[in-house]
KEKE-3310 file (N, C-alpha, C; in steps of 0.2 Angstrom, whole numbers, plus 5000, padded with zeros to 4 digits):
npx = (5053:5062:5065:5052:5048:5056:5057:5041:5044:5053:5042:5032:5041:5044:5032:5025:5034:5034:5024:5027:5037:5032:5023:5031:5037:5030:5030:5040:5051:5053:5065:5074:5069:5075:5085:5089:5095:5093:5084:5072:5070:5065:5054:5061:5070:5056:5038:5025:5020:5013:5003:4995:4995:4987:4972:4969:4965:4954:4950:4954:4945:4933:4932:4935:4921:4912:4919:4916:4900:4899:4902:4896:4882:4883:4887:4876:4866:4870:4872:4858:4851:4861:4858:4841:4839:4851:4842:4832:4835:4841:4829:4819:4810:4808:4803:4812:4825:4838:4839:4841:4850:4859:4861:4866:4877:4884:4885:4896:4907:4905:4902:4895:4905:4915:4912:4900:4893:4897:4889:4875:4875:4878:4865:4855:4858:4865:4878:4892:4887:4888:4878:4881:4892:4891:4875:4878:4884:4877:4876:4885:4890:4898:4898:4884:4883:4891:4884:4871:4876:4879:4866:4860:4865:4855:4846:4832:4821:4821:4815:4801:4796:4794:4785:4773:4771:4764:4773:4780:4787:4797:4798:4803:4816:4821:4818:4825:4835:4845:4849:4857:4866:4877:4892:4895:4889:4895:4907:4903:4899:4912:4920:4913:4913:4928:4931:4920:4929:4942:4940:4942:4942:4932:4925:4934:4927:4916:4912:4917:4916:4927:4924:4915:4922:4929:4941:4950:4953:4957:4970:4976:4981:4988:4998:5001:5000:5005:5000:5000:4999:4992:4993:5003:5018:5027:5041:5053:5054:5056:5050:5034:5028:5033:5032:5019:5014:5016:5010:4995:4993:4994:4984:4974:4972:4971:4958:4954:4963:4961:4948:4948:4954:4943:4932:4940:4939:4927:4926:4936:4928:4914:4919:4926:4916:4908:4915:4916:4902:4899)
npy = (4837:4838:4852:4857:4855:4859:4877:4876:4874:4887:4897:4893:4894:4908:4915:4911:4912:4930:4928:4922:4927:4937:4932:4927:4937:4944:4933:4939:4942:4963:4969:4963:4959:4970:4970:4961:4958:4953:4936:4932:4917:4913:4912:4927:4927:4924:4929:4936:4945:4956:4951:4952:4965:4968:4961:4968:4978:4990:4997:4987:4977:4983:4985:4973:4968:4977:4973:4960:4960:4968:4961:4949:4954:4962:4954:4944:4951:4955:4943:4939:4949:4945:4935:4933:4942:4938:4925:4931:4937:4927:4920:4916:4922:4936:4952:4965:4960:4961:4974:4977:4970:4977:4990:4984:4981:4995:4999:4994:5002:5015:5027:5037:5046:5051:5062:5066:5053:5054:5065:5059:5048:5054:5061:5053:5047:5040:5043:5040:5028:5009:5004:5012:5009:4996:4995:5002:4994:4983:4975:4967:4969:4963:4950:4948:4943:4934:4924:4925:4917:4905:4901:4901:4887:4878:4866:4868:4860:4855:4866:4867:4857:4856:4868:4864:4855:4865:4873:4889:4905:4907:4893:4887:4892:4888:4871:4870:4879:4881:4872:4866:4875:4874:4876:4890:4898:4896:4902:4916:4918:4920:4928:4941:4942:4944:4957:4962:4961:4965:4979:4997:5009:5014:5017:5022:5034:5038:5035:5042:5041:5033:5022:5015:5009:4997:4985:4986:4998:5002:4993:5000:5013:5008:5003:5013:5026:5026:5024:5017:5020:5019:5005:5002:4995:4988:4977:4968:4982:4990:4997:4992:4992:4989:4976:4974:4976:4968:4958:4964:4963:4948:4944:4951:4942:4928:4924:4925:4917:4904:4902:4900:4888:4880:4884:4882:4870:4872:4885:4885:4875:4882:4893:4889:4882:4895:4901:4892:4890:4904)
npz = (4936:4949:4947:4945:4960:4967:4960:4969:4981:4985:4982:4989:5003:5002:5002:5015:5024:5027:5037:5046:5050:5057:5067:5074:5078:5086:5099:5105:5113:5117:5119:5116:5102:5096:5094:5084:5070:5051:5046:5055:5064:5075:5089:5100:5116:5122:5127:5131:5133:5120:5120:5128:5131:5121:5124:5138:5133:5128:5116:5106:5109:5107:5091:5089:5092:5086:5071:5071:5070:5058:5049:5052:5051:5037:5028:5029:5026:5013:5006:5006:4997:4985:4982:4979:4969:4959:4958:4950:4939:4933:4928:4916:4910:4912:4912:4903:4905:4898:4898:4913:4916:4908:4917:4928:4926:4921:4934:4937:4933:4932:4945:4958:4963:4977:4984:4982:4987:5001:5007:5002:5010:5023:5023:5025:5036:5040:5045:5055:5060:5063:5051:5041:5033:5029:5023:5011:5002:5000:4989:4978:4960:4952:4961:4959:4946:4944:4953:4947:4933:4936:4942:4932:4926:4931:4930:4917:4920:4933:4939:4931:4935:4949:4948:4943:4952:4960:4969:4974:4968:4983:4988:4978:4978:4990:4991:4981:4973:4983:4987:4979:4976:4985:4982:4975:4983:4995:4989:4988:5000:5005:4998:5001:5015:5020:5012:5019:5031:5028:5026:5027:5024:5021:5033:5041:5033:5034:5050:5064:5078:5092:5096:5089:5076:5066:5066:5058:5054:5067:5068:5058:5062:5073:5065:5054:5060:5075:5085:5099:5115:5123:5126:5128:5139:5153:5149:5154:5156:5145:5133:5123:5111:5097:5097:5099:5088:5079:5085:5085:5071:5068:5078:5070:5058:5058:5061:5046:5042:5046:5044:5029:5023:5028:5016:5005:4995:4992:4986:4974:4964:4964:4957:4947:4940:4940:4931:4918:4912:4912)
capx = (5050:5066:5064:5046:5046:5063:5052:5038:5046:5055:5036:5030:5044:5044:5024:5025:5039:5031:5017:5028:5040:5026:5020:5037:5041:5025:5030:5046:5055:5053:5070:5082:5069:5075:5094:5089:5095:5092:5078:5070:5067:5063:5054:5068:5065:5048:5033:5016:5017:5010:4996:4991:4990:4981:4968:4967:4962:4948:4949:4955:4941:4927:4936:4934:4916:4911:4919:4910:4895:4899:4904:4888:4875:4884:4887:4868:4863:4876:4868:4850:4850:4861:4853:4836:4843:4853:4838:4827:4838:4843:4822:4818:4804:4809:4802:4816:4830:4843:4840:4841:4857:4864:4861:4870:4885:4886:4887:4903:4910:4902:4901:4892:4909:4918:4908:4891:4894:4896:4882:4871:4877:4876:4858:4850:4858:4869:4883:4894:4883:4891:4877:4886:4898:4886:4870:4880:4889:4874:4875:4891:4887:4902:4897:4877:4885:4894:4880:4867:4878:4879:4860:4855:4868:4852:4840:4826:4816:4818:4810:4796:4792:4791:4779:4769:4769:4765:4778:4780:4798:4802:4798:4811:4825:4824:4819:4831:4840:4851:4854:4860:4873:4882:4899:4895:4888:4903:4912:4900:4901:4921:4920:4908:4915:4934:4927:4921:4934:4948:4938:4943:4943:4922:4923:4938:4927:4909:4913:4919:4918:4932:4919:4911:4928:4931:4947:4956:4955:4962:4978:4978:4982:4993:5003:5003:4999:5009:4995:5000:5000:4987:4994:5011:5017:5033:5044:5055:5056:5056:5044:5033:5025:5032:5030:5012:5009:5016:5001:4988:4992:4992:4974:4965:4971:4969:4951:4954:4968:4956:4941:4949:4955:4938:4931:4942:4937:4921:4930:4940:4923:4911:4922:4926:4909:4904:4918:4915:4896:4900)
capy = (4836:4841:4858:4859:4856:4866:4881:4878:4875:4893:4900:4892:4898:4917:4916:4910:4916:4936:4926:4918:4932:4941:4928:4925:4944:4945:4930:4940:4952:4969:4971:4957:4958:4976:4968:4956:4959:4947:4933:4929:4909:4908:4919:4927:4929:4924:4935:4935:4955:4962:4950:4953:4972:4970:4960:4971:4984:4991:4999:4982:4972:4985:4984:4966:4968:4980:4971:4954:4965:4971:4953:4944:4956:4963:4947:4940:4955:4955:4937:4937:4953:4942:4926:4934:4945:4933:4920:4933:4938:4919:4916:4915:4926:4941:4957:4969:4956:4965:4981:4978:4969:4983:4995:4981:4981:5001:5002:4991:5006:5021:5028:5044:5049:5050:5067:5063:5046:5057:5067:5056:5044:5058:5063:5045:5048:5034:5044:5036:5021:5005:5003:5016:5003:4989:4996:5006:4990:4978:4970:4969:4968:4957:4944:4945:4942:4925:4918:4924:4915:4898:4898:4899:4882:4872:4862:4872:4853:4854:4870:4869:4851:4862:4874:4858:4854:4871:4878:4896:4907:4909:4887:4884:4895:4887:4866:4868:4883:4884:4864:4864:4881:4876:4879:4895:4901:4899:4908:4924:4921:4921:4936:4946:4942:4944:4962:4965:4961:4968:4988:5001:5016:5018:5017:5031:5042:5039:5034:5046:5040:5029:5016:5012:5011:4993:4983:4987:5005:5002:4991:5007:5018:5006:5002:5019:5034:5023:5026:5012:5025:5016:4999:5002:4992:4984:4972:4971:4989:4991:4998:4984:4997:4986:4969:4977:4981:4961:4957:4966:4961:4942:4947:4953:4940:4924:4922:4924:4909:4896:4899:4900:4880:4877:4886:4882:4869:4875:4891:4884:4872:4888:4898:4884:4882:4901:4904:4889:4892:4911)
capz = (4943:4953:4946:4948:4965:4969:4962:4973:4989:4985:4982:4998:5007:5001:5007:5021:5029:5032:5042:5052:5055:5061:5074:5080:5085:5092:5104:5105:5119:5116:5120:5111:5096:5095:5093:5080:5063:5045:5046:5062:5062:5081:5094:5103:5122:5122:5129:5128:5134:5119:5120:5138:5133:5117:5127:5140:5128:5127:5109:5104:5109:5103:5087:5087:5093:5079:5063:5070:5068:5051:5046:5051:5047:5035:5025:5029:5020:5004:5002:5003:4990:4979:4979:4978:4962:4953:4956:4945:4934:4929:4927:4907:4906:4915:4908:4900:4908:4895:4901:4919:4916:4907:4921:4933:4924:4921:4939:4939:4929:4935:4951:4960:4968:4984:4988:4982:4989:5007:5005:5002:5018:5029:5023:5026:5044:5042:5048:5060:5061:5057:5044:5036:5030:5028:5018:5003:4999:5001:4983:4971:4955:4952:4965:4955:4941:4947:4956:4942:4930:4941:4944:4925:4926:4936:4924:4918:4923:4940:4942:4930:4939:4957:4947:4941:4958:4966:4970:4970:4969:4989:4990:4973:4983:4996:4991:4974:4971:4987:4990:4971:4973:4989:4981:4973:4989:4999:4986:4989:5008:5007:4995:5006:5023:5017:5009:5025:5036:5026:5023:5033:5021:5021:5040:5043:5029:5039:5055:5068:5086:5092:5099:5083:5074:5065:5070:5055:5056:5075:5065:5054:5066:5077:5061:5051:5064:5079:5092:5104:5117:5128:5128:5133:5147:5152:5145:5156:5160:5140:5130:5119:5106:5092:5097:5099:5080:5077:5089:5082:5066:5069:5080:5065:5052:5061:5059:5040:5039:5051:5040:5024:5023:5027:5011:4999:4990:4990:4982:4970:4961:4962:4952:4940:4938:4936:4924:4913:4911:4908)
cpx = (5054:5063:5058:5045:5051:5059:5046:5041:5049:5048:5035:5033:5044:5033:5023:5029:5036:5028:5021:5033:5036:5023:5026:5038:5035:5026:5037:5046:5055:5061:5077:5079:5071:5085:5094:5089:5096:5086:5077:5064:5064:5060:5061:5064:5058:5045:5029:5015:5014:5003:4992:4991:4984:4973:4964:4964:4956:4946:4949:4948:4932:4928:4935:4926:4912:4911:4916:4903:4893:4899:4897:4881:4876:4884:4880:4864:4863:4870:4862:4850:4852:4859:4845:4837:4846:4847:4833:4829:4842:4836:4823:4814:4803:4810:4809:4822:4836:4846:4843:4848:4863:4866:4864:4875:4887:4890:4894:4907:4912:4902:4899:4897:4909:4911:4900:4890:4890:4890:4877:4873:4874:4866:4853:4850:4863:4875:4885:4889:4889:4887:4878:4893:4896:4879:4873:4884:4885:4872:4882:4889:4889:4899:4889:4878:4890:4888:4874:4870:4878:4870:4856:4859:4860:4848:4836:4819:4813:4813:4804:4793:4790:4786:4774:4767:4764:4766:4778:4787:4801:4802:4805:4817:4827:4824:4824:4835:4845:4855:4860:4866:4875:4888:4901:4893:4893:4905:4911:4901:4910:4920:4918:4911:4922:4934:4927:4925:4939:4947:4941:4943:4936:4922:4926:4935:4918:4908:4919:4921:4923:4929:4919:4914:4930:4937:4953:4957:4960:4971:4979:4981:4987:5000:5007:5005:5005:5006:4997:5000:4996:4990:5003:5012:5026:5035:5049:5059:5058:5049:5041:5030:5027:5030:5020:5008:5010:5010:4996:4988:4991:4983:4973:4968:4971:4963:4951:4958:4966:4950:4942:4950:4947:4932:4933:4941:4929:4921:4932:4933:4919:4914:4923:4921:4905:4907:4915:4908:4896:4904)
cpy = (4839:4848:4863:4860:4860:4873:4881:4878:4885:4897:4897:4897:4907:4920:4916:4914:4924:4932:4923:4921:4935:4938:4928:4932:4946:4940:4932:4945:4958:4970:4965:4957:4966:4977:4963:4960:4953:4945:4932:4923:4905:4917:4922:4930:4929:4927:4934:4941:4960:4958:4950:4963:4975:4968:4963:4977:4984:4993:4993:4976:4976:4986:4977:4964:4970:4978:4963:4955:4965:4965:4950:4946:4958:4958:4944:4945:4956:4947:4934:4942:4949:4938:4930:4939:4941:4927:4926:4935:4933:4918:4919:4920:4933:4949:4962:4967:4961:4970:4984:4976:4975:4988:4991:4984:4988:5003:4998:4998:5011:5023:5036:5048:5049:5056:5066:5059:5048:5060:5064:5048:5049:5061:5059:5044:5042:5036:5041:5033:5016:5002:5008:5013:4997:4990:4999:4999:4984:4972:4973:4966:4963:4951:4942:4941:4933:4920:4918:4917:4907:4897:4897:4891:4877:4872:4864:4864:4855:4860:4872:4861:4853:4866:4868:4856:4860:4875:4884:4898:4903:4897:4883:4887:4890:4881:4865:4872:4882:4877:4862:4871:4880:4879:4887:4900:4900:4901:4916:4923:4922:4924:4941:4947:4945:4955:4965:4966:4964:4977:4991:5008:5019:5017:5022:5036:5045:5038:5039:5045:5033:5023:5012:5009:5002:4989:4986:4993:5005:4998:4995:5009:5014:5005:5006:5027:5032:5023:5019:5013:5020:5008:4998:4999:4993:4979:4972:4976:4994:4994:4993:4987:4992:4979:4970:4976:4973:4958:4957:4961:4952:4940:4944:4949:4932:4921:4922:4917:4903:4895:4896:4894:4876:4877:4883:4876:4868:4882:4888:4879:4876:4893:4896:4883:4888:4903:4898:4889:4899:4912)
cpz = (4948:4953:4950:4958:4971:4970:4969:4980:4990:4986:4987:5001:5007:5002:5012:5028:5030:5036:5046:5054:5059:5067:5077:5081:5090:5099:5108:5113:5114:5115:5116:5105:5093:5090:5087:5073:5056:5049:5052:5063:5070:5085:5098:5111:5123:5127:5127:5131:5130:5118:5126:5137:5128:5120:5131:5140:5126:5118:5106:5102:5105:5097:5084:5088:5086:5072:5064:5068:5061:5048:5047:5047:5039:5028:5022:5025:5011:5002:5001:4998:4984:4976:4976:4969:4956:4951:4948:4939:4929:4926:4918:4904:4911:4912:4907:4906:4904:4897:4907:4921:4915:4912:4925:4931:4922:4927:4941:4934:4929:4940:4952:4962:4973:4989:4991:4987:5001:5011:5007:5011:5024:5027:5026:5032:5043:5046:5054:5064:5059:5053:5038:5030:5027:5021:5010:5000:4999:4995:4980:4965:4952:4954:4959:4950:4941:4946:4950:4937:4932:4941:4937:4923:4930:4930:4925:4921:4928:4941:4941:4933:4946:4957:4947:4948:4963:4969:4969:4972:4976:4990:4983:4975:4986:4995:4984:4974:4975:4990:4983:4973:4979:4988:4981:4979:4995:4998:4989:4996:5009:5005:4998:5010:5024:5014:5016:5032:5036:5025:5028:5029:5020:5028:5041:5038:5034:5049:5060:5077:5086:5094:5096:5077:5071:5067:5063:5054:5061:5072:5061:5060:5071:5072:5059:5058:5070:5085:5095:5112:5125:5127:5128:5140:5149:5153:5148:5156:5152:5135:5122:5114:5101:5093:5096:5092:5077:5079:5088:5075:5064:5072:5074:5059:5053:5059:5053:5039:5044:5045:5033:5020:5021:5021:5005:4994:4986:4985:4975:4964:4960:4956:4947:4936:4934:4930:4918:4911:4908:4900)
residu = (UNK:UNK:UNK:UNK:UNK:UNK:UNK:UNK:UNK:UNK:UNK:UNK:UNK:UNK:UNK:UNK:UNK:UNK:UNK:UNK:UNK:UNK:UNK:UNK:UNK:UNK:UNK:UNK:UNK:UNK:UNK:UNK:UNK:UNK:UNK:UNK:UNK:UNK:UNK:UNK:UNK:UNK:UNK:UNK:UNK:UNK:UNK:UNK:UNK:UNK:UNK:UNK:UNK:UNK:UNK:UNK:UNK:UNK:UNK:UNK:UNK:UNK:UNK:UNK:UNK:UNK:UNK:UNK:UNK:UNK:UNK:UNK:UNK:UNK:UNK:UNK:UNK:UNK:UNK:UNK:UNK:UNK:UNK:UNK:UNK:UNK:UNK:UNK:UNK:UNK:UNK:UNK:UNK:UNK:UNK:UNK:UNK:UNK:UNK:UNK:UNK:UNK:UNK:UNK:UNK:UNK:UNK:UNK:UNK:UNK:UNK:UNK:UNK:UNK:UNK:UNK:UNK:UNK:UNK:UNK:UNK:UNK:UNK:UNK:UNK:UNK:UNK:UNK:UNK:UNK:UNK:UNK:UNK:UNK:UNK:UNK:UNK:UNK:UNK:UNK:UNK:UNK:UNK:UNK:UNK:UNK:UNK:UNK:UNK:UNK:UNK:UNK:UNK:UNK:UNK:UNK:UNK:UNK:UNK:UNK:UNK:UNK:UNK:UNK:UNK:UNK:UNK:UNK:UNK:UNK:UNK:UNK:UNK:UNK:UNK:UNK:UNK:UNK:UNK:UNK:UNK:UNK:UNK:UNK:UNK:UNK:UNK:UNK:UNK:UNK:UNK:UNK:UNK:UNK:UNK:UNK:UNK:UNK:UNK:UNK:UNK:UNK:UNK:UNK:UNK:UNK:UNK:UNK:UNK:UNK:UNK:UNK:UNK:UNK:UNK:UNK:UNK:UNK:UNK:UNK:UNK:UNK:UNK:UNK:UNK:UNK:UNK:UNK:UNK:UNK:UNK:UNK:UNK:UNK:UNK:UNK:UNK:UNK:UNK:UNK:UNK:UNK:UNK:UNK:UNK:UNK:UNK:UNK:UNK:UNK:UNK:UNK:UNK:UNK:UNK:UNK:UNK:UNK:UNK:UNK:UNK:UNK:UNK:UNK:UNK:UNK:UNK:UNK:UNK:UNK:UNK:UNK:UNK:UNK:UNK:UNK:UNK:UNK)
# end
């Protein structure tokens, strides 16, 4: 037990700590955290200068507007196609079910290509839209394949006593199917949302105006390229460019580790469920 718990503390601690370098230099001086060298276990110089310029940012904030965007609709879409899709392809007497499957699962395997892929975006007029980001990715095949798997787990009873009653499909979604797969439905909303929040490489291939530009493209480019250009201030009298890229990165990952807590043991029973049924 020593042992065991020796290990995990070592595992904890080598997880945790980037996340909490990263918040401490962000609360940092530009200028003493520039002098810090090994681990850094305290803010140094504290400052809130690079969150008073990421704020006052405008790219920042349409960046944040954008991927809220992407994340609600984006999401509310992924999950009605799949619910709706795994419910039919759970029912029993679903004409050439095998077939239809097969073609699911091909396309976990296969793809049109980057090009075609392009093409076809820009034809539909998606271009630099942000449902250029959102409609091409409205079902995973994966995720169908979860939630189908889970909803052929509900007692064929209940739903032939709903028909018995009069029930038709969209009344068993909604008074049996969807009360009966909370778990599994939170899964798919944390895989979706997390998907969408974390993309950035289908928005820099369709997306082109900087307005329209998701947040994590904008931590692209502050991280990789070094665009900090427009949110330079001073510190005193120092330049806050890095503390800046600490800032964003805390920004855009916040909202992941608030929601996350509140999924997980909705997470962790869903997927127990999917696999052991599978």
């Amino acid at each position: 037990m020593i042992l065991n718990v020796i290990f995990m503390l070592v595992v904890i601690i080598t997880c945790l700590y980037p996340i909490l370098h990263v918040i401490f230099a962000s609360f940092s001086s530009a200028g003493k955290l520039m002098n810090v060298s090994g681990l850094l276990l305290h803010p140094v110089g504290f400052s809130t200068a690079a969150y008073e310029a990421i704020f006052s940012n405008t790219v920042i904030l349409n960046g944040y507007k954008n991927t809220l965007f992407i994340l609600v609709v984006g999401t509310s879409i992924n999950m009605v196609m799949t619910i709706a899709a795994a419910y039919v392809l759970s029912s029993k007497d679903v004409f050439w079910k095998p077939f239809i499957m097969m073609l699911i699962i091909i396309t976990m395997y296969f793809q049109g290509g980057l090009i075609p892929t392009y093409l076809n975006i820009k034809n539909l007029g998606l271009y630099d839209t942000l449902w250029s980001v959102i409609l091409p990715v409205a079902i995973s095949s994966y995720n169908l394949i979860i939630m189908r798997t889970y909803f052929m787990g509900i007692p064929d009873s209940l739903l032939e006593s709903a028909e018995l009653d009069g029930a038709g499909d969209f009344t068993k979604i909604r008074h049996i199917v969807l009360p009966l797969s909370g778990p599994i439905i939170a899964v798919m909303i944390l895989y979706y949302g997390v998907g969408h929040w974390n993309s950035w490489f289908t928005a820099t291939m369709y997306i082109s105006s900087k307005v329209k530009q998701p947040l994590q493209v904008i931590l692209r480019e502050i991280l990789i390229l070094n665009e900090t250009n427009a949110m330079k201030g001073g510190d005193n009298g120092l330049n806050i460019s890095e503390t800046i890229k600490y800032a964003t990165i805390v920004v855009v990952m916040m909202p992941i580790l608030i929601i996350y807590p509140m999924l997980q043991k909705y997470f962790i029973s869903g997927v127990m469920v999917g696999a052991v049924k599978g």
